[in-house]
Structure formats: structure tokens, C-alpha cells
C-alpha positions, 0 to 999 in steps of 0.5 A: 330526696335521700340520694343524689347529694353528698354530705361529708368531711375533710377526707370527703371534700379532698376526693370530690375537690380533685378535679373539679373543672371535670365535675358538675358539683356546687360545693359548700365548705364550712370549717367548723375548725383547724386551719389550711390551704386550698387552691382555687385555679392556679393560685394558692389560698388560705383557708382559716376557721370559720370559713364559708365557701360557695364552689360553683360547677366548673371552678377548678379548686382543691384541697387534696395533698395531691396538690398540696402536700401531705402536711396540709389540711391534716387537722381541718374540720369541715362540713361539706354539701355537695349536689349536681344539677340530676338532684336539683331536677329531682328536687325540683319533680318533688317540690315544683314550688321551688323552681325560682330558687334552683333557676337562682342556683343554677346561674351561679358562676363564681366562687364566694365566700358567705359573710353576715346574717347568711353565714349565721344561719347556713353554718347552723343549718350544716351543723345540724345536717349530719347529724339531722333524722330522716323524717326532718332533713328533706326540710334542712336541705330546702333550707340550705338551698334557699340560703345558697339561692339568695346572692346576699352576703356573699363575697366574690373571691376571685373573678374565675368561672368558665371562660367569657361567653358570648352574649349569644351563648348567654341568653341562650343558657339562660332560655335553657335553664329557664325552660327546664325549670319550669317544666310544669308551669305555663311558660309564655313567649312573654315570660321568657323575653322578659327574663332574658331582657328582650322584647317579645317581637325581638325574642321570637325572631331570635329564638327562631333563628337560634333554635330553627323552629318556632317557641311553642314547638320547641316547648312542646317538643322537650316537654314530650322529651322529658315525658318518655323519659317518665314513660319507660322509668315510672309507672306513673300514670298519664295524667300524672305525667302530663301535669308534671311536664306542662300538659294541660290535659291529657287529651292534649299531652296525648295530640302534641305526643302522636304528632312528635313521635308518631304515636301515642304516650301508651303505645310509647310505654308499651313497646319500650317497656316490652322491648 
């Protein structure tokens, strides 16, 4: 967990903010000090001491002269936490127990600004980030992200995001989301209707004709995707990376594997790897 995320200041966040429709950063701002401006799409918005701001992926925001001119921002001191959805996978392959609150972060759509007990303990927690010991920051940030994933005291600035999605497109992303992080645990047919408020005859018709073949083996089939990526970058061994994409023996990961890709995850990691 020491790479992958981004903790910085006012000169940091003027160079990640530029942008930002392009990247795919969640973006935590406190100003511990100073006063300025920031734009959030087209619209100019102040931004004042004591300020907590939460940027999801995709909302174009900015705080760089660029945009605003030379004489502001100047004197801003800010706290700023800035991860992509590659971390989040990562700190989900070291702490599955989280899967819950990443699936959370990930559905944020909108802008907002924190209020309340929330804003007490995450601007406490960004405090001490910068400045926190090796051995104590993995803790810190699992306390970050738990606070980010809990939706309560916080304000919604203004109703900018993607565009409207269809519903179609909706549960869609959502199935997706769920799926990936989830990797590791038994997911159910039942499970997933109910997470996207289906029912199960329902979801399985829809899902086969969304997905063109049936839930289990759209499952396994990503499950054996995500298993060659660990084949040829770890050297785990196979009962680890079994267990780790949702495998329940490796007799079994070693079947659904020969019967997707005509061979078995040894021959795989052999040849790719001699390649």
C-alpha cells in the first residue's frame, strides 16, 4: 500500500485538478488555511478555510492558474488524498474484508462537501497523514476510506457528474462493480439480483441477454481473466491464486481454467513466463 495514491499540497492539487474530466482520481481536499476560488465545470466557487471537498472520477473541477488567474489560490494550505480505482484493487487484494466500503466508494458520482462528526474525524486523520510513520499509515488511510465510504455528512454541491445513464447502462455498472469487488467471495445469482433490485428469474434472463452467456460462466470467465494476470506478474503459487480470484480448490480452478483457455494455469505461466 506505499504506492498507488497521492498525498500532496496546493501545488500538487493545481496539477492533478487540471483536467480532470480525463482522469480517474477520487479527490479529497481540506483547507487547513487561506482562502481562494476553484472551478467546478463551468461555474466559478469559492473556496474558504475549513473546507472539505470530496471529487469523484470524471467531475471536471480546478484550482489551477491556468484557469483562474496567477492571483489566486497563492496562499492556500490544503491537505490533498488522491487515489485511482488500480489502488483501490490493490487494497482490496491485501484487505478482501473491505470489499463493502470500496464497492461504496466506487458508486460515488457527485461532488460534496463534508459537514458534522465526518468532518471532525476525516480533517483529523489528514492531518496526521503527511506526517504519519510507515508502519502506522496503511491503518490511517483504511480509516480515510471507511469515512469517504459512508455517505453521511455530506453535502451535494451541485448536480454535475457523467452524463444521465440509462438504466440499462446503470445496473450494468453496477453488476460490474459488484463482481470485481468481490472477486474472492462466493458470489450467487441471488446475491447480485438483489443488489441491483431484481428478481432472481428476472436477473438471469437479463443478464444473459446483456451479457450473451450465462452468469456462472461470465464469473468464471473473469475469474480466470483476473487469475493469468497473477500468473505471469507474481509468483504466488496456485493455491494462493486460487483462493484469491474465488477458486474453491485448486482442482477446480485447474478445470474451469483448461476449459476457457485450453490449458492448464501451470502450462499458462510456463510458456508466457519463457515467452
Amino acid at each position: 500500500m506505499s504506492t498507488g495514491y497521492i498525498i500532496g499540497n496546493s501545488e500538487v492539487l493545481c496539477k492533478l485538478s487540471y483536467n480532470q474530466r480525463n482522469n480517474k482520481f477520487w479527490t479529497t481536499v481540506y483547507v487547513r488555511g487561506g482562502r481562494g476560488i476553484y472551478l467546478l465545470e463551468d461555474s466559478l466557487r469559492p473556496l474558504n478555510e475549513g473546507d472539505l471537498i470530496i471529487f469523484p472520477p470524471k467531475v471536471a473541477f480546478s484550482f489551477a492558474s491556468e484557469d483562474l488567474g496567477d492571483e489566486y489560490n497563492i496562499n492556500l494550505d490544503v491537505v490533498v488524498f488522491c487515489f485511482d480505482a488500480d489502488w483501490l484493487n490493490s487494497v482490496l487484494a491485501v484487505f478482501p474484508t473491505v470489499a463493502g466500503m470500496i464497492l461504496k466508494i466506487r458508486e460515488m458520482k457527485n461532488p460534496s462537501a463534508v459537514t458534522g462528526p465526518k468532518w471532525i474525524k476525516l480533517t483529523s486523520l489528514l492531518n496526521q497523514i503527511d506526517a504519519c510513520e510507515s508502519a502506522h499509515l496503511p491503518v490511517t488511510i483504511i480509516s480515510i476510506l471507511e469515512l469517504l465510504s459512508d455517505r453521511e455528512d455530506e453535502i451535494g454541491i451541485i448536480d454535475v457528474c457523467q452524463p444521465p445513464l440509462t438504466d440499462l447502462t446503470m445496473r450494468k455498472e453496477k453488476i460490474d462493480r459488484y463482481l470485481e469487488c468481490n472477486c474472492a467471495k462466493k458470489i450467487t445469482l441471488e446475491q447480485v439480483a438483489d443488489y441491483i433490485g431484481m428478481s432472481r428469474i428476472y436477473f438471469s434472463v437479463f443478464f444473459k441477454s446483456q451479457y450473451g452467456e450465462g452468469f456462472a460462466d461470465y464469473v468464471n470467465r473473469k475469474r480466470v481473466q483476473r487469475s493469468q494476470e497473477l500468473l505471469l506478474l507474481t509468483d504466488k503459487p496456485l493455491p494462493s491464486i486460487a483462493s484469491e480470484c474465488g477458486f474453491k480448490t485448486v482442482q477446480y480452478y485447474n478445470r474451469i481454467f483448461k476449459k476457457i483457455t485450453g490449458t492448464t494455469p501451470a502450462t499458462y505461466r510456463k510458456k508466457k513466463t519463457g515467452l
